[in-house]
PDB file as gemmi writes it, atoms N, CA and C in Angstrom:
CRYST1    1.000    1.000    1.000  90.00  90.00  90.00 P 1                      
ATOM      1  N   UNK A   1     -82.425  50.967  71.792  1.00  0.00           N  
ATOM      2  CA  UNK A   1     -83.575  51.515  71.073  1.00  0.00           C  
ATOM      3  C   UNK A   1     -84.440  50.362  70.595  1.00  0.00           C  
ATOM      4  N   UNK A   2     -85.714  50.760  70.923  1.00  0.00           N  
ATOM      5  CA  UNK A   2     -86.493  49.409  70.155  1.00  0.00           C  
ATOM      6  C   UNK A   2     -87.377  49.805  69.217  1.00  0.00           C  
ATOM      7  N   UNK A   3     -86.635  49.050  67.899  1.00  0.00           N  
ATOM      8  CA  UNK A   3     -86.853  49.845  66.600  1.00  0.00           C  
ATOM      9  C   UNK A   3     -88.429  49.293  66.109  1.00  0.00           C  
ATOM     10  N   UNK A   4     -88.830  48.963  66.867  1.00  0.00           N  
ATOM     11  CA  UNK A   4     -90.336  48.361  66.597  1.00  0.00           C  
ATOM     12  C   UNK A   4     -91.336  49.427  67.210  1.00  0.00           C  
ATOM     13  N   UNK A   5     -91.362  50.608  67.451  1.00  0.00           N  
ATOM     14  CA  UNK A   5     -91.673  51.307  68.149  1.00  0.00           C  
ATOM     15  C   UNK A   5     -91.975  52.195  66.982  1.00  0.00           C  
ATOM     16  N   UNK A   6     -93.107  53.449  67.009  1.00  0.00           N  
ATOM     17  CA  UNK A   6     -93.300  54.492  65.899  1.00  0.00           C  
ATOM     18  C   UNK A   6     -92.629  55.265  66.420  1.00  0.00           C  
ATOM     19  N   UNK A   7     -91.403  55.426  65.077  1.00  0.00           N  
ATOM     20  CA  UNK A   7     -90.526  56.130  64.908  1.00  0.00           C  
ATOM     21  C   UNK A   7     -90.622  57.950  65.223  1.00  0.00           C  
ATOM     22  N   UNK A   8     -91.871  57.557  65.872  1.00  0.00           N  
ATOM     23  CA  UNK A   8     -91.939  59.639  66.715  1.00  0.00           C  
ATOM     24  C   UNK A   8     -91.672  59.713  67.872  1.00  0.00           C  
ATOM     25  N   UNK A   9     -91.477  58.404  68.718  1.00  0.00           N  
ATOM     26  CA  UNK A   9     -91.430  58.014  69.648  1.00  0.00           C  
ATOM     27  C   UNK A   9     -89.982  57.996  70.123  1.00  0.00           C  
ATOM     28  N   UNK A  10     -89.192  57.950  69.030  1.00  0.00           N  
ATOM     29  CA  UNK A  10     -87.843  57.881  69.021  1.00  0.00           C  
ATOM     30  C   UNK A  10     -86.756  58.819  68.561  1.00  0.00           C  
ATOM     31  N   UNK A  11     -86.126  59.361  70.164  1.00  0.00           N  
ATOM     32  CA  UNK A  11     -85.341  60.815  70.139  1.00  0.00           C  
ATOM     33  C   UNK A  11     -84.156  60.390  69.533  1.00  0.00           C  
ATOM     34  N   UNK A  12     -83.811  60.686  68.709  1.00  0.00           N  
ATOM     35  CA  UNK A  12     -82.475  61.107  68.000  1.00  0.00           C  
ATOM     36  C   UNK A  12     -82.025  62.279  67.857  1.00  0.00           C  
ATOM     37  N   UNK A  13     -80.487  62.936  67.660  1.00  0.00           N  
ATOM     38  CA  UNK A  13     -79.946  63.892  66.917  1.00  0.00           C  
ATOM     39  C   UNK A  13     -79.325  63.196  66.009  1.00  0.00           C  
ATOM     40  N   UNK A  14     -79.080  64.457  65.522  1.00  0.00           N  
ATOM     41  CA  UNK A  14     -77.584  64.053  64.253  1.00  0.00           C  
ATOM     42  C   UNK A  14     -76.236  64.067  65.163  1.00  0.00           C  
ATOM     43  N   UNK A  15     -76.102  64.391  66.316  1.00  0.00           N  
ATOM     44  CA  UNK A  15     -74.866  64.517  66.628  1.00  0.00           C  
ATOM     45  C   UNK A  15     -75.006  63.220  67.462  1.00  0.00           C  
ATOM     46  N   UNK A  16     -75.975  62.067  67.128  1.00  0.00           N  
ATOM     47  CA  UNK A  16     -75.643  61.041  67.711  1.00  0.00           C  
ATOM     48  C   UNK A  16     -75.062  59.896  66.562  1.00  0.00           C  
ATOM     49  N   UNK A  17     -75.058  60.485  65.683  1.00  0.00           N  
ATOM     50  CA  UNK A  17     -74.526  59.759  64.563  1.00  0.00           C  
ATOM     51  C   UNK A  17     -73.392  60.272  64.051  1.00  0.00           C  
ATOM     52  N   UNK A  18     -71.851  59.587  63.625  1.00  0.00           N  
ATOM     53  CA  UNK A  18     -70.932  59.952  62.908  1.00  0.00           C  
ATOM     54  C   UNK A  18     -71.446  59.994  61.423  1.00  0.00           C  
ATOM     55  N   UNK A  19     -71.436  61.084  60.868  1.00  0.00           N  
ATOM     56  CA  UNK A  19     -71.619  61.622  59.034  1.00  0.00           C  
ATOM     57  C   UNK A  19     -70.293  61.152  58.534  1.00  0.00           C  
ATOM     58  N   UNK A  20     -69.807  59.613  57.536  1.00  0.00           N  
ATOM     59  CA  UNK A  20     -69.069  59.402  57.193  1.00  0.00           C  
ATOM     60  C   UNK A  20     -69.090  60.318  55.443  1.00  0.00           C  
ATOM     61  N   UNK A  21     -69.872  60.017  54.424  1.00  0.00           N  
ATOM     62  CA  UNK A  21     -69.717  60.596  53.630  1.00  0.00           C  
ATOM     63  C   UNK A  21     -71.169  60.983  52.845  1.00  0.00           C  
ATOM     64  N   UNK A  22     -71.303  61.549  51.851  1.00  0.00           N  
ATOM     65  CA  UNK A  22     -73.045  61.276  51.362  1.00  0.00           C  
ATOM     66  C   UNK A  22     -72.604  60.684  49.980  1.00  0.00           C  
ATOM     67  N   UNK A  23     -73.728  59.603  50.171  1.00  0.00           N  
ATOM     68  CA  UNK A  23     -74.479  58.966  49.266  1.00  0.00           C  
ATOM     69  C   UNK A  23     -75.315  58.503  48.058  1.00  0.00           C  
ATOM     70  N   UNK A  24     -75.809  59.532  48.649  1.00  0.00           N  
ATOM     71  CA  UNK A  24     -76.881  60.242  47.102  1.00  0.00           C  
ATOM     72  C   UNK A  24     -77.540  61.377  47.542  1.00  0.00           C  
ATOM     73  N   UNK A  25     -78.058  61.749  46.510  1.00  0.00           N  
ATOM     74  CA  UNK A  25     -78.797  62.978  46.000  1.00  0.00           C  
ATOM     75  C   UNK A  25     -80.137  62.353  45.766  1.00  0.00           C  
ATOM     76  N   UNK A  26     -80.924  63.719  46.400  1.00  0.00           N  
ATOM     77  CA  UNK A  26     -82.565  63.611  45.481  1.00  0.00           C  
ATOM     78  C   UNK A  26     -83.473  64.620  45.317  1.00  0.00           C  
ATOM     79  N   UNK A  27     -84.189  65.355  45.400  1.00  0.00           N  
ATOM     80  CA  UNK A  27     -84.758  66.448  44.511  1.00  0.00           C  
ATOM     81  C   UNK A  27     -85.326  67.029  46.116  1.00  0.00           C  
ATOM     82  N   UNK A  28     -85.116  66.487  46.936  1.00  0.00           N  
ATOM     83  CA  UNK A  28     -85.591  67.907  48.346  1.00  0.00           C  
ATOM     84  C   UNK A  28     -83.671  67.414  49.291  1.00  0.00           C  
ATOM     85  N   UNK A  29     -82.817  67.115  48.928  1.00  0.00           N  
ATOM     86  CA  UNK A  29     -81.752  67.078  49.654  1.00  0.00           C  
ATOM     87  C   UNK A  29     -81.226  65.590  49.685  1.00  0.00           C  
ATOM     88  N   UNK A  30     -80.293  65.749  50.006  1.00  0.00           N  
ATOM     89  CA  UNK A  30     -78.541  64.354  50.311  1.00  0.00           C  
ATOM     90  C   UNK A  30     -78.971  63.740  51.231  1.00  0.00           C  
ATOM     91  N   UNK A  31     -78.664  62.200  51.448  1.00  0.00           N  
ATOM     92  CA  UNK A  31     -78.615  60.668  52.109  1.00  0.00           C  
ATOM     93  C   UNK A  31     -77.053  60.163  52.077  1.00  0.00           C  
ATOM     94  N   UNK A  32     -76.746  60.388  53.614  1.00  0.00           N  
ATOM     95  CA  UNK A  32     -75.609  60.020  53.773  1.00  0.00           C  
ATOM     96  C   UNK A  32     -75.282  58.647  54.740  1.00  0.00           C  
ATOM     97  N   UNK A  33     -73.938  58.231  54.547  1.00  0.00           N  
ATOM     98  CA  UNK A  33     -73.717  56.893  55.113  1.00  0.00           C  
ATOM     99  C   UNK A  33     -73.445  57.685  56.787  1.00  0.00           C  
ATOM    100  N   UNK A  34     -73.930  56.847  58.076  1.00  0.00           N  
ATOM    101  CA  UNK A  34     -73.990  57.526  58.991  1.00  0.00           C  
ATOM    102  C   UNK A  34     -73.785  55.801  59.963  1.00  0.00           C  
ATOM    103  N   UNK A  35     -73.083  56.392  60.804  1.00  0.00           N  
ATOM    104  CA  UNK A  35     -72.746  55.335  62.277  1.00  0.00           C  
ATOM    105  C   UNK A  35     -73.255  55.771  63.438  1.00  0.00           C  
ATOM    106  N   UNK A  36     -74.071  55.042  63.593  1.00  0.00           N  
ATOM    107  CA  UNK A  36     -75.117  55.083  65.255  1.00  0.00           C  
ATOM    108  C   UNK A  36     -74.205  55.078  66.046  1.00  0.00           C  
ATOM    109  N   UNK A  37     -73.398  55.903  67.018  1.00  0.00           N  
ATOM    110  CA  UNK A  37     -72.572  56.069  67.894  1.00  0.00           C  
ATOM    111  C   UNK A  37     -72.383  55.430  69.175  1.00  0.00           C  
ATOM    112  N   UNK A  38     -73.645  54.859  69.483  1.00  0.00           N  
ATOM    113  CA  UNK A  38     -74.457  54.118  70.556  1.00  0.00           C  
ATOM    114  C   UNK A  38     -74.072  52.688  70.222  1.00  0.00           C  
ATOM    115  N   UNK A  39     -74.341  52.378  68.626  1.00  0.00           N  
ATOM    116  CA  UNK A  39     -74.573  51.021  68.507  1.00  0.00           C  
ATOM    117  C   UNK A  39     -73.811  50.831  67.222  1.00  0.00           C  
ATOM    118  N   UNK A  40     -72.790  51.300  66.472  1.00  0.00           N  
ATOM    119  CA  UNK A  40     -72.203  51.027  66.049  1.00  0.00           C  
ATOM    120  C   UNK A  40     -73.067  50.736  64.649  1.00  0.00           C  
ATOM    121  N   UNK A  41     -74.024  50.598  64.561  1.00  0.00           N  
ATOM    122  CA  UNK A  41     -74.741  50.581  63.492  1.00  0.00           C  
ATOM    123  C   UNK A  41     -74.797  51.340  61.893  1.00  0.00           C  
ATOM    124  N   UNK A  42     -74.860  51.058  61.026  1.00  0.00           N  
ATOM    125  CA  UNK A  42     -74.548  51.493  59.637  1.00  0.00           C  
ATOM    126  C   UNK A  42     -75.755  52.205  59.076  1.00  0.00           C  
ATOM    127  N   UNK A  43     -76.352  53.394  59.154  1.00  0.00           N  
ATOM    128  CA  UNK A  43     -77.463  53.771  58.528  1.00  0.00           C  
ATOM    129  C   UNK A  43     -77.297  54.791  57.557  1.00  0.00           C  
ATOM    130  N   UNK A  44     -78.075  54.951  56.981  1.00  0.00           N  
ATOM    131  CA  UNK A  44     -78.842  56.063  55.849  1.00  0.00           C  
ATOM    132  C   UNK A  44     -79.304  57.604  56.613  1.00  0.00           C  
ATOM    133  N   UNK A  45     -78.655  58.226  56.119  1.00  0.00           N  
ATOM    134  CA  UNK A  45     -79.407  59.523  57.055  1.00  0.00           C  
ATOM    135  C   UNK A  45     -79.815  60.336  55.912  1.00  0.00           C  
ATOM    136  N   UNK A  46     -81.249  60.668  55.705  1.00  0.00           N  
ATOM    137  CA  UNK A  46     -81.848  61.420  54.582  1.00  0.00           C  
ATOM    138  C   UNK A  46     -82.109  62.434  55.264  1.00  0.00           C  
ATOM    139  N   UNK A  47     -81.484  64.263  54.617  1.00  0.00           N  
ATOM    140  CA  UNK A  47     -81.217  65.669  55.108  1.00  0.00           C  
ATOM    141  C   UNK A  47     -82.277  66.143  54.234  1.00  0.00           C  
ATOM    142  N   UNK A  48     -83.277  66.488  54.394  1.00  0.00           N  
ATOM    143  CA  UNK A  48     -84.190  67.548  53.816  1.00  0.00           C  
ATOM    144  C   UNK A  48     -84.417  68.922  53.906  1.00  0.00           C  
ATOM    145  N   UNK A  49     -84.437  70.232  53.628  1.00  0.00           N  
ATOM    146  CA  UNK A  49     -84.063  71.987  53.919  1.00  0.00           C  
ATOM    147  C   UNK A  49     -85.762  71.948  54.467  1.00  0.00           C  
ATOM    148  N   UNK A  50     -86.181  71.850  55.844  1.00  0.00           N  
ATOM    149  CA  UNK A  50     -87.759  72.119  55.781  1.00  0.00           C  
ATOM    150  C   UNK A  50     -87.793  73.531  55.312  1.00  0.00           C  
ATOM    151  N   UNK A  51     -87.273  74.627  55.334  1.00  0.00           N  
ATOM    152  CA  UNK A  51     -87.706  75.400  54.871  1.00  0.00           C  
ATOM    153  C   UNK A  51     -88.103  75.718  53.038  1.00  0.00           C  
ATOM    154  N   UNK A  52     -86.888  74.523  52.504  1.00  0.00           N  
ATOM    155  CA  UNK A  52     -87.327  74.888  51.004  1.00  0.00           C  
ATOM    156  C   UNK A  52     -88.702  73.872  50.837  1.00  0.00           C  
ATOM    157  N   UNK A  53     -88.698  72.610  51.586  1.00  0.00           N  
ATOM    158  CA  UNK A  53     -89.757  72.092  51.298  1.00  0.00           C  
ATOM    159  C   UNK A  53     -91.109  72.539  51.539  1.00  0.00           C  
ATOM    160  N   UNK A  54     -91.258  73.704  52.452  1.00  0.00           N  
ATOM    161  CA  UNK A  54     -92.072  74.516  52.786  1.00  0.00           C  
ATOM    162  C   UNK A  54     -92.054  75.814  51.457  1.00  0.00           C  
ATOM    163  N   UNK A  55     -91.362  76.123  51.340  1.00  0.00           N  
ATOM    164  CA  UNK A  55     -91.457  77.237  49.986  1.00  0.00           C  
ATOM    165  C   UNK A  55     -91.835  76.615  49.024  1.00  0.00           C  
ATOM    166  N   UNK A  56     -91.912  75.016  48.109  1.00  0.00           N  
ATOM    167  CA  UNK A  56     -92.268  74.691  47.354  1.00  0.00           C  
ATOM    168  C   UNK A  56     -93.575  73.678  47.600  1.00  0.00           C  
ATOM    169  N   UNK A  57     -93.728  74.148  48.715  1.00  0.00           N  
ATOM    170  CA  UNK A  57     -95.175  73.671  48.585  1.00  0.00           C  
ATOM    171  C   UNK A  57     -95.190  71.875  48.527  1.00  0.00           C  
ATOM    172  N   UNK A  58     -94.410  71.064  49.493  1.00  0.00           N  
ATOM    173  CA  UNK A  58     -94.373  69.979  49.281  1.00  0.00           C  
ATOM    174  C   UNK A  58     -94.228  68.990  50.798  1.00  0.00           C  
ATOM    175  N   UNK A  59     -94.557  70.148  51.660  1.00  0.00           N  
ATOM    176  CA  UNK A  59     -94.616  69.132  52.805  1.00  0.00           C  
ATOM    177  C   UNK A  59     -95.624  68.017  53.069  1.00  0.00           C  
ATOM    178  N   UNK A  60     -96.827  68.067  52.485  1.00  0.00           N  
ATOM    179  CA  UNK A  60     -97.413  67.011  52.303  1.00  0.00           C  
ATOM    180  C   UNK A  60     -96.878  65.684  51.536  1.00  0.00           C  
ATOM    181  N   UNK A  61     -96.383  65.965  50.741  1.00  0.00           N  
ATOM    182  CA  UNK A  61     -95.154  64.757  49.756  1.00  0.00           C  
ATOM    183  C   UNK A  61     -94.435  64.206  50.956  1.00  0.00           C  
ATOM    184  N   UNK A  62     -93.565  65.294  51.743  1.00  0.00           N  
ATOM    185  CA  UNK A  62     -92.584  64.524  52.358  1.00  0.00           C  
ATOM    186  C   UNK A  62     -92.860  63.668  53.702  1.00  0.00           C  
ATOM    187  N   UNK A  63     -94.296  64.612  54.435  1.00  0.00           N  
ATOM    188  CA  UNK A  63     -94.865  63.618  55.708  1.00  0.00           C  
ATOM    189  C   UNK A  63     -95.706  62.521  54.973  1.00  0.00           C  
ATOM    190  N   UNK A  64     -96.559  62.189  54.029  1.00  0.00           N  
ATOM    191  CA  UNK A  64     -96.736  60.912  53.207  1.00  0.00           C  
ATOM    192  C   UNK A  64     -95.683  60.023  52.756  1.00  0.00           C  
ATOM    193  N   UNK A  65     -94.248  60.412  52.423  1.00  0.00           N  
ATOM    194  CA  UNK A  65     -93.100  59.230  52.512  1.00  0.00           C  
ATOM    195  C   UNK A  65     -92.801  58.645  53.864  1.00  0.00           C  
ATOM    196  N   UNK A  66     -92.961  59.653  54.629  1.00  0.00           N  
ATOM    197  CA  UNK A  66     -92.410  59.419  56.019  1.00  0.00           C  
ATOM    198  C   UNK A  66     -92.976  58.191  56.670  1.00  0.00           C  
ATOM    199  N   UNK A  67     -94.430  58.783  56.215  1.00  0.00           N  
ATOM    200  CA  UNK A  67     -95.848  57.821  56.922  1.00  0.00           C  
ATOM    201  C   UNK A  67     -96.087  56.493  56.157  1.00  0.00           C  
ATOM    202  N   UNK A  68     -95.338  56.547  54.797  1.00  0.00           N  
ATOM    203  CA  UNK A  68     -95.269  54.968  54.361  1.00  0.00           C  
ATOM    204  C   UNK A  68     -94.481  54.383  55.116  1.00  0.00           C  
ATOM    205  N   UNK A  69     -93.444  54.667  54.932  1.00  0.00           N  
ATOM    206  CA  UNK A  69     -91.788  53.851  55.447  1.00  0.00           C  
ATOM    207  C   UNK A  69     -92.018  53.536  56.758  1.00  0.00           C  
ATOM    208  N   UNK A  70     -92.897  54.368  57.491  1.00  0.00           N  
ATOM    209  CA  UNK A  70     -93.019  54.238  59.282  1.00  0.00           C  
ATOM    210  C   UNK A  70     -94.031  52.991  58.803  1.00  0.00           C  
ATOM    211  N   UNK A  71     -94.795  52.586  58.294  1.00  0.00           N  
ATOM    212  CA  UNK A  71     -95.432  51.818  58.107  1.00  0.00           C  
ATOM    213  C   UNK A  71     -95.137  50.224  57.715  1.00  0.00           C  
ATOM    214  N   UNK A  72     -94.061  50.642  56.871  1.00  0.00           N  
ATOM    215  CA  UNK A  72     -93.639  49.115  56.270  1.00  0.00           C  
ATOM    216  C   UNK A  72     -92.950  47.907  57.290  1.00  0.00           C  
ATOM    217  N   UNK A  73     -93.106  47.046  56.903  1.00  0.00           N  
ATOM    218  CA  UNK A  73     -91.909  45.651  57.519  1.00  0.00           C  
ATOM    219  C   UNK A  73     -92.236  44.687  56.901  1.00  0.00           C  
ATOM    220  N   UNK A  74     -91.099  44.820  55.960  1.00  0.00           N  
ATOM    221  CA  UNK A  74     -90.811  44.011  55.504  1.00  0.00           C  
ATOM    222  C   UNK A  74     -88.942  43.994  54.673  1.00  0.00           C  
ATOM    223  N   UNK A  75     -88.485  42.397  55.072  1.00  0.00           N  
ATOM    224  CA  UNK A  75     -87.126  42.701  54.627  1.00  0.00           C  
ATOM    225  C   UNK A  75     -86.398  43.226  53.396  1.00  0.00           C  
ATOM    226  N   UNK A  76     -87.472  43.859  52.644  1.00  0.00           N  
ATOM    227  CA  UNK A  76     -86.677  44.109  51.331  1.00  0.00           C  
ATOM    228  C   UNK A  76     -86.919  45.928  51.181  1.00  0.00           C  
ATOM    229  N   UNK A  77     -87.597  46.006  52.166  1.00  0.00           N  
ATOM    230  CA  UNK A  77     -87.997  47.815  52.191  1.00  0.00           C  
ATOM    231  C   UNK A  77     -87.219  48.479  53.668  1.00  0.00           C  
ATOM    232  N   UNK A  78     -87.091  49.445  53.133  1.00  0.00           N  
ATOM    233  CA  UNK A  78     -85.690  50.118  54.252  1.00  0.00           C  
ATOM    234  C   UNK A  78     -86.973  50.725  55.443  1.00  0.00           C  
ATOM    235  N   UNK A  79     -86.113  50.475  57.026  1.00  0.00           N  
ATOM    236  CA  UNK A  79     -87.033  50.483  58.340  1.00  0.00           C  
ATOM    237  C   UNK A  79     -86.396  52.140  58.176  1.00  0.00           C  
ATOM    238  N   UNK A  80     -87.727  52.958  58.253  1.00  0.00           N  
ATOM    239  CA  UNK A  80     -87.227  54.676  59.051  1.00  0.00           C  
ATOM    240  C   UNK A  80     -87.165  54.219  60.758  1.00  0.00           C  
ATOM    241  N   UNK A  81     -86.290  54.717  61.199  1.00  0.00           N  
ATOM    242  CA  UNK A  81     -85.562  54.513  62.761  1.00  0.00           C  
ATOM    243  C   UNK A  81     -85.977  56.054  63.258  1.00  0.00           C  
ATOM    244  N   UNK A  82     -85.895  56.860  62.908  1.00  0.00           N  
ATOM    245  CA  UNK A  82     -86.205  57.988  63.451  1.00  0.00           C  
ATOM    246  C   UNK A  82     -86.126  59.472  62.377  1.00  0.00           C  
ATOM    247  N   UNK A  83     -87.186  60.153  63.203  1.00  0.00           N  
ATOM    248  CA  UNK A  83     -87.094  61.233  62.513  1.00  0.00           C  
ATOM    249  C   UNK A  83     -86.968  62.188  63.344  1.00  0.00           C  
ATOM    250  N   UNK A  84     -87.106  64.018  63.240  1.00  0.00           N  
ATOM    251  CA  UNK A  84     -86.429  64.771  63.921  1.00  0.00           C  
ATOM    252  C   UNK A  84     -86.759  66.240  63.018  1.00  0.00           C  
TER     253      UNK A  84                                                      
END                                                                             
C-alpha cells in the first residue's frame, strides 16, 4: 500500500485487519488496537454508527475530521490510511 496516496484511493476492510482489543471511547463510537494482516502493522481503527451520526445531524463534523487528518504530514499527527 502506498500510504502517500489519498486515503479514498485506498481499499480496505475490517476483515483485513485482526481487532485485538479497543482502546478508547469517543462521543460518535470506539478506536481499537488493530493488525494489518498484510503487513503486520499496528494501527488505530476508529468505528463510527453512520447511521447515528446521520440521526444527529453530524456528518459534516465527521467528513471535516476525516478531511483534516487526510491532509496532515507531519510526525507528531496520526496518518488516516484508509477509510471505508
Amino acid at each position: 500500500i502506498n500510504y502517500n496516496e489519498d486515503s479514498s484511493s485506498i481499499k480496505k476492510l475490517i476483515t483485513d485487519y485482526e481487532i485485538t482489543k479497543i482502546i478508547g471511547y469517543g462521543a460518535f463510537g470506539e478506536v481499537y488496537l488493530g493488525i494489518d494482516k498484510a503487513t503486520n502493522a499496528v494501527v488505530a481503527i476508529k468505528s463510527v454508527n453512520k447511521e447515528y451520526i446521520l440521526k444527529i445531524n453530524k456528518k459534516r463534523h465527521v467528513m471535516r475530521e476525516k478531511n483534516i487528518l487526510n491532509s496532515m504530514d507531519h510526525p507528531y499527527i496520526i496518518k488516516l490510511l484508509s477509510t471505508c
